[in-house]
Structures are given as C-alpha cells and as structure tokens.
C-alpha angles and dihedrals in degrees: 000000000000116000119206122203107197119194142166097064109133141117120308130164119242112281090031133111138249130178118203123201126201120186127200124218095218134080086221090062085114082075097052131090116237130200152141135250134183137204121185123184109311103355135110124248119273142175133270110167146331141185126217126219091247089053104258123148141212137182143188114249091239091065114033116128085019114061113041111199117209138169135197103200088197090061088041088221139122126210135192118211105209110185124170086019110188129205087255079069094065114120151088113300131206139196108226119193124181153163101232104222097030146058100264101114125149137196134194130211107259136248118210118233120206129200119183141115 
C-alpha cells in the first residue's frame, strides 16, 4: 500500500499561485504515474495533470499555459505549479499515482484550493 501526503492547498486571490506537493511513500515511485485531479461541488472528478515515468505530460485544456506539472523521483515526490489561478479552479485536489495497466492506484487525501478576492 502507497501513501500519499499532499500539501500546499490554501486560499489565494485570482491571478495569484499556488504549488502543490504530493509525496509517495515508495522508493518505486520513479515507475508510477503521477498526476492531479480536482472536484469541486457537485461535479464530478476530473483530471489536471499527470507525468509519466517516462516523463510525458498532459494537461486539461482548462489549464494548459497556466499549471506546470514536475516530479523528482529522488524525492519520490511529485509537485503542480498553478499560476494565474482563477475562482473555476476552486476545488479539492488530489495527488493520483498509479501503475497504467495494474491495480496499483493511489490516492491521496485531498487539499482544497480556493480561489476568490
């Protein structure tokens, strides 16, 4: 079982940035997929982001030229970068990693991101 520890959620004013951090509990972590997910009231989950192992990126298009997502796989850890963060980004975040293909899918508790003046 992988735990994952997210941090960096809080209350920021439109335009403004935010970095979430997500740490893995597994020295494999370099072989997972990471990513980020959101849910804001009465919605359903979606995805952010996620990176590869390899690398690879993808992005919602909601987000794209605005979030940046990164690992450090010595760190086992993996970050996203939110600038010019606007209130439609409100919601709970949460840090996904995974093995694509197996049942190896983590998830991690959750931080709430606020956007608002």
């Amino acid at each position: 079982q992988v735990q994952l520890v997210e941090s960096g959620g809080g209350l920021v004013q439109p335009g403004g940035s935010l970095r979430l951090s997500c740490a893995a509990s597994t020295s494999a972590f370099r072989i997972y997929t990471g990513g980020w997910y959101r849910q804001a009231p009465g919605k359903q989950r979606e995805l952010v982001a996620n990176i590869l192992s390899g690398g690879t990126t993808n992005y919602a298009d909601s987000v794209k030229g605005r979030f940046t997502i990164s690992r450090d796989n010595a760190k086992n850890t993996v970050y996203l970068q939110m600038n010019m963060l606007k209130p439609e980004d409100t919601a709970v975040y949460y840090c996904n990693c995974k093995i694509l293909g197996t049942q190896y899918d983590y998830w991690g508790q959750g931080t709430q991101v606020t956007v608002s003046s």
